[in-house]
MARROVEX-563297 format. One record per residue: residue number from 1; residue in one letter; x, y, z of N, C-alpha, C in turn. Coordinates in nm, 4 decimals, always signed. Layout:
% MARROVEX-563297
> seq,type,n_east,n_north,n_up,ca_east,ca_north,ca_up,c_east,c_north,c_up
> NUM,A,X,Y,Z,X,Y,Z,X,Y,Z
...
***
This chain:
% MARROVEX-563297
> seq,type,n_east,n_north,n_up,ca_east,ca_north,ca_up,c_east,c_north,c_up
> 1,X,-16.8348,-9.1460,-11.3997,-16.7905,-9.0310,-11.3247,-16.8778,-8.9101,-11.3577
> 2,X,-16.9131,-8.9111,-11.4862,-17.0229,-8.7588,-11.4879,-17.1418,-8.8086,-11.4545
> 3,X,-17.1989,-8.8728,-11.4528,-17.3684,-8.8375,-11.4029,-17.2996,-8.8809,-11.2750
> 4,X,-17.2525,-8.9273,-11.1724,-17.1905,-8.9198,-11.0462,-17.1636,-8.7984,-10.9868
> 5,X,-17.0789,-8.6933,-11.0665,-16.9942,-8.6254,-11.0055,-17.0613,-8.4346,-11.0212
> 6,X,-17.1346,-8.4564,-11.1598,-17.2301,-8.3257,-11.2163,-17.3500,-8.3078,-11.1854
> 7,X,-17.3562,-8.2117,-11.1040,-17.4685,-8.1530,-11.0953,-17.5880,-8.1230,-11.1792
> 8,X,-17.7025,-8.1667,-11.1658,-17.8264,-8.1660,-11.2625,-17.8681,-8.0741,-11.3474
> 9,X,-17.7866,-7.9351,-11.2589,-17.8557,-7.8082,-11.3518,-17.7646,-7.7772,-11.4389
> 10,X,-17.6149,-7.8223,-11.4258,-17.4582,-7.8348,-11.5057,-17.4519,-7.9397,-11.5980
> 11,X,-17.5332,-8.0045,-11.6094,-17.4941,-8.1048,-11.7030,-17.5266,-8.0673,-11.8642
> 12,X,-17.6520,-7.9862,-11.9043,-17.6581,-7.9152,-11.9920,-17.5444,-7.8574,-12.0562
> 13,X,-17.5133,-7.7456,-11.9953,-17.3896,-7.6498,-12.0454,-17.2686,-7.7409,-12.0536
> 14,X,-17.2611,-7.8281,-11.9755,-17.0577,-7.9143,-11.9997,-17.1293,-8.0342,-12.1159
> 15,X,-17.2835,-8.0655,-12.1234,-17.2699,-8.1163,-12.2268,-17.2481,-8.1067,-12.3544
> 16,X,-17.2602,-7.9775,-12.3514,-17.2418,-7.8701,-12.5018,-17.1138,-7.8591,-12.5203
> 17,X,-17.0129,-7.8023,-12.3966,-16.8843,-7.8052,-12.3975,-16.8304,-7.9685,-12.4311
> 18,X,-16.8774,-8.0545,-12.4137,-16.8536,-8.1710,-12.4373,-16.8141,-8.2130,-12.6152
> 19,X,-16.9426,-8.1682,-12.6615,-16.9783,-8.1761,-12.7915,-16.9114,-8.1496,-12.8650
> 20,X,-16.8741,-7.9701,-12.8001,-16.7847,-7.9038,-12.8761,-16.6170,-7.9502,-12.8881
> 21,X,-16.5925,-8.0225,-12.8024,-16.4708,-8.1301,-12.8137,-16.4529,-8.1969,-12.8694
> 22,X,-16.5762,-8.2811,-12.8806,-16.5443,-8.3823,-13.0006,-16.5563,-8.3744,-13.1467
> 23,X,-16.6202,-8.1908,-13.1831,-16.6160,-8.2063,-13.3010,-16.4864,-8.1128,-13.3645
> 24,X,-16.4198,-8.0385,-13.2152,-16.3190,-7.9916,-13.2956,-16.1809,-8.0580,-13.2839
> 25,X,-16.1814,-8.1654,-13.1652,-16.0735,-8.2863,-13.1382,-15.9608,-8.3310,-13.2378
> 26,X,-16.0563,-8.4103,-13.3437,-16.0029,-8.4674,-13.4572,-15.9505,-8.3861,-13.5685
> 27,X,-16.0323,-8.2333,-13.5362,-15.9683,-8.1530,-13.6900,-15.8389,-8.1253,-13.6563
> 28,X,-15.8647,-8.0928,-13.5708,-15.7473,-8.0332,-13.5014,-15.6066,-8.1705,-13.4923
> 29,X,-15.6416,-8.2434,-13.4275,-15.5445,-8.3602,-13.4472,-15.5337,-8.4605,-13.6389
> 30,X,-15.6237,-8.3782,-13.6932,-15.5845,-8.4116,-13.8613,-15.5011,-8.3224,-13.8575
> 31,X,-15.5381,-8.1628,-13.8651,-15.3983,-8.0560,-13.9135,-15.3056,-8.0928,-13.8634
> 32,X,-15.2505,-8.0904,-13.7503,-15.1193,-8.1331,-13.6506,-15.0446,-8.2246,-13.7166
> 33,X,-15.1439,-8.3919,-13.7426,-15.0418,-8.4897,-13.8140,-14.9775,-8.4586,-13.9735
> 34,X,-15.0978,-8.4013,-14.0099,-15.1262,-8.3469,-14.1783,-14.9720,-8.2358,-14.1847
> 35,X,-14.9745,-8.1239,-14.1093,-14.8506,-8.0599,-14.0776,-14.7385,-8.1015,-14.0520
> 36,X,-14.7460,-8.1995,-13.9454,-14.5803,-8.2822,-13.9310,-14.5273,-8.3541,-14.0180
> 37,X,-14.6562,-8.4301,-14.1013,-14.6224,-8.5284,-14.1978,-14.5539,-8.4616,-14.3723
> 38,X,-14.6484,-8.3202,-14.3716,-14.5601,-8.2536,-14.4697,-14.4519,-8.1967,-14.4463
> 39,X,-14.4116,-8.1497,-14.2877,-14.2606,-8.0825,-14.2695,-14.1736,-8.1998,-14.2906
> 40,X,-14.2018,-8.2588,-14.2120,-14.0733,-8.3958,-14.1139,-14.1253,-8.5308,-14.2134
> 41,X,-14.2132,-8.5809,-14.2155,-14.2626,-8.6652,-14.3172,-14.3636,-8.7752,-14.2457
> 42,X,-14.3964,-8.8662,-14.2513,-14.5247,-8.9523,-14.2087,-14.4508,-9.0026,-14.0919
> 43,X,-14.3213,-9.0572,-14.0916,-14.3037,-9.1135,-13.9652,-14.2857,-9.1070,-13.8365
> 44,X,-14.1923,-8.9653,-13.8610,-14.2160,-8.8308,-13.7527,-14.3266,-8.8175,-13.7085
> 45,X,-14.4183,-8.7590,-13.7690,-14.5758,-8.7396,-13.7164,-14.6799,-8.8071,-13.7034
> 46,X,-14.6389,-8.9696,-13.6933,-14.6903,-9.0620,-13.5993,-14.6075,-9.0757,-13.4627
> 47,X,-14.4504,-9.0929,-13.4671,-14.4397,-9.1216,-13.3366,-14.4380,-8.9763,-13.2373
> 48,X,-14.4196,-8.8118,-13.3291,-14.4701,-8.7084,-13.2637,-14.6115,-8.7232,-13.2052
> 49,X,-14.6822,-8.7817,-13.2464,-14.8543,-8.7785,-13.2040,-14.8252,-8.8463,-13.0964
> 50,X,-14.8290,-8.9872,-13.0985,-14.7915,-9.0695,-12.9830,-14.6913,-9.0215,-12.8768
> 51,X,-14.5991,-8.9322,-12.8839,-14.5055,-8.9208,-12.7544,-14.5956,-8.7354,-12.6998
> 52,X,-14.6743,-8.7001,-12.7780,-14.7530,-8.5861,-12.7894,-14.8707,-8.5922,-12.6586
> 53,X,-14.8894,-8.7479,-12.7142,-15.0544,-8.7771,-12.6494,-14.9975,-8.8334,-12.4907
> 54,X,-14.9058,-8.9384,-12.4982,-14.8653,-8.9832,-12.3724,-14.8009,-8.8782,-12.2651
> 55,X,-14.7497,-8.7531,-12.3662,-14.7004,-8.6431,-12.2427,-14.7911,-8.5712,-12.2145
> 56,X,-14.9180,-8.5474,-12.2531,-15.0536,-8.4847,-12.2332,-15.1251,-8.5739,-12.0864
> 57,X,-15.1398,-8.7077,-12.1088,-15.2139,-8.7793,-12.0077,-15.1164,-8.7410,-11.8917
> 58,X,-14.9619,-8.7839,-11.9326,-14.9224,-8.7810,-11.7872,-14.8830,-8.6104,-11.7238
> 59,X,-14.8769,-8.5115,-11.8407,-14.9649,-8.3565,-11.7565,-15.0578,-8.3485,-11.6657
> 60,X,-15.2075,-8.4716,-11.7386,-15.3115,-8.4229,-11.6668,-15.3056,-8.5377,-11.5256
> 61,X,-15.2393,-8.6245,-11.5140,-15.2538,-8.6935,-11.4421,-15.1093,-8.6381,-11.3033
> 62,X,-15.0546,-8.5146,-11.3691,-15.0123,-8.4836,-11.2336,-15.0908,-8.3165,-11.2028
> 63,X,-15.1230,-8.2801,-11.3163,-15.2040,-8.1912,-11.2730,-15.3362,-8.1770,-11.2149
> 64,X,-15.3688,-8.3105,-11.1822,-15.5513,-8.3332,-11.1846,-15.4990,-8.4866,-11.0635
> 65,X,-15.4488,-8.4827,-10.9730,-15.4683,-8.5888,-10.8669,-15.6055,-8.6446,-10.8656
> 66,X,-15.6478,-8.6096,-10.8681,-15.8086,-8.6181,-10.7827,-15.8687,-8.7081,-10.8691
> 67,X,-15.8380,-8.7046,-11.0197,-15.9317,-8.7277,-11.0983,-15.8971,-8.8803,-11.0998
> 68,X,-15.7255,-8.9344,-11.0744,-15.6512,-9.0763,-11.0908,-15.7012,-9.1169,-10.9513
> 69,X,-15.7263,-9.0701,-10.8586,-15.7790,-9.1440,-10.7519,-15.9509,-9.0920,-10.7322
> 70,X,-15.9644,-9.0902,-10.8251,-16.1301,-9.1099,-10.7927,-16.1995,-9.2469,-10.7426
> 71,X,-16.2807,-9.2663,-10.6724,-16.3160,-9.3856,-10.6380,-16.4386,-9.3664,-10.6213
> 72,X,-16.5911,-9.4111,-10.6608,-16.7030,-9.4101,-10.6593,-16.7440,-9.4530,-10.5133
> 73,X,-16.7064,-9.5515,-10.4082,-16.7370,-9.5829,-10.3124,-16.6768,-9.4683,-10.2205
> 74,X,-16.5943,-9.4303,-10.2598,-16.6189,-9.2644,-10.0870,-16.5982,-9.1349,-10.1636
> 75,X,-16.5816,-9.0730,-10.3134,-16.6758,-9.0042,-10.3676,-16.7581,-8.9287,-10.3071
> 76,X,-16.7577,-8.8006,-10.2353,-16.9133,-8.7170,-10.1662,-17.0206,-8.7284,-10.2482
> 77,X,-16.9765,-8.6631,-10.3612,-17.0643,-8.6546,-10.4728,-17.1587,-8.7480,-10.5419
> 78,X,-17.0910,-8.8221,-10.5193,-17.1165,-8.9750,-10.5771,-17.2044,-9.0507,-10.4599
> 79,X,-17.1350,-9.0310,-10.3076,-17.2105,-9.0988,-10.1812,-17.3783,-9.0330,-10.1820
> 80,X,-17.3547,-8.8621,-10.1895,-17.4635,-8.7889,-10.1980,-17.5527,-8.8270,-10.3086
> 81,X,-17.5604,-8.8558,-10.4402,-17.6427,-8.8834,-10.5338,-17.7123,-9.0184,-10.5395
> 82,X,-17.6192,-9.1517,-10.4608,-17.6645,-9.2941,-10.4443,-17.7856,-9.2185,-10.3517
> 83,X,-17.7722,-9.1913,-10.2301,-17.8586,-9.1592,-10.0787,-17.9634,-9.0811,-10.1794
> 84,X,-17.9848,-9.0322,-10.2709,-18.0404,-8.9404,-10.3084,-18.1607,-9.0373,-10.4213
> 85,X,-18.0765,-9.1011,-10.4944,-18.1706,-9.2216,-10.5782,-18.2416,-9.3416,-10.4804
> 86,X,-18.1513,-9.3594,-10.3573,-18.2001,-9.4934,-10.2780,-18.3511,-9.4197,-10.2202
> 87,X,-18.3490,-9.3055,-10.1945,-18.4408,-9.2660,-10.1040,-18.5547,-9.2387,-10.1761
> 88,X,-18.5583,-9.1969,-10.3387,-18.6511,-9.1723,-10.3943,-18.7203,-9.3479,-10.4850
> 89,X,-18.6683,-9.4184,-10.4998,-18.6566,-9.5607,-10.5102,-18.7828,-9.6146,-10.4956
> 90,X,-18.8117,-9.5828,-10.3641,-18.9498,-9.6520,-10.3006,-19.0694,-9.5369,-10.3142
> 91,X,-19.0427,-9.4357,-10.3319,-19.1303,-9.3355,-10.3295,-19.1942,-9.3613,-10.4881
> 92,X,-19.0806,-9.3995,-10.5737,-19.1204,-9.4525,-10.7303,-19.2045,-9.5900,-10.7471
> 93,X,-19.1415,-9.6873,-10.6688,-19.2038,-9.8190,-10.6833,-19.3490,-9.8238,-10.6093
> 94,X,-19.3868,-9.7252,-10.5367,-19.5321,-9.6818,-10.4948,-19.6089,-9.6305,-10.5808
> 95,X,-19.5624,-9.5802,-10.6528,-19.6321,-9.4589,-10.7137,-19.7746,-9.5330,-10.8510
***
């Protein structure tokens, strides 16, 4: 879906934003469990994480339609970038 859906000159900057997700993701989900597990105790703040994470997906999955029915075959973005590689294709295999 991202090299499909992102634009060439955008992919830079959301890749940074990308980055920056994954390195603050996990701290952040250490303190959280690390916190529940010293209030409430270890067992709490496993099945808090888990009923945490499953009410998060199904947020984004009613807040973000688009993204659960994405489909690569009628995709604009996606139609536009195939037409865009097919056409340069032969211009490469000449070259």
């Amino acid at each position: 879906m991202w090299n499909q859906t992102i634009p060439d000159e955008l992919r830079g900057r959301l890749a940074g934003i990308e980055l920056l997700s994954y390195s603050i993701g996990p701290t952040v989900g250490q303190v959280r469990s690390g916190g529940f597990a010293a209030w409430w105790g270890v067992r709490t703040s496993v099945w808090s994480g888990g009923l945490l994470c499953a009410g998060a997906v199904g947020l984004l999955a009613l807040c973000l339609p688009g993204l659960m029915a994405y489909d690569v075959r009628t995709n604009e973005h996606a139609l536009r970038l195939r037409d865009r590689r097919t056409a340069a294709a032969p211009a490469e295999a000449g070259a």
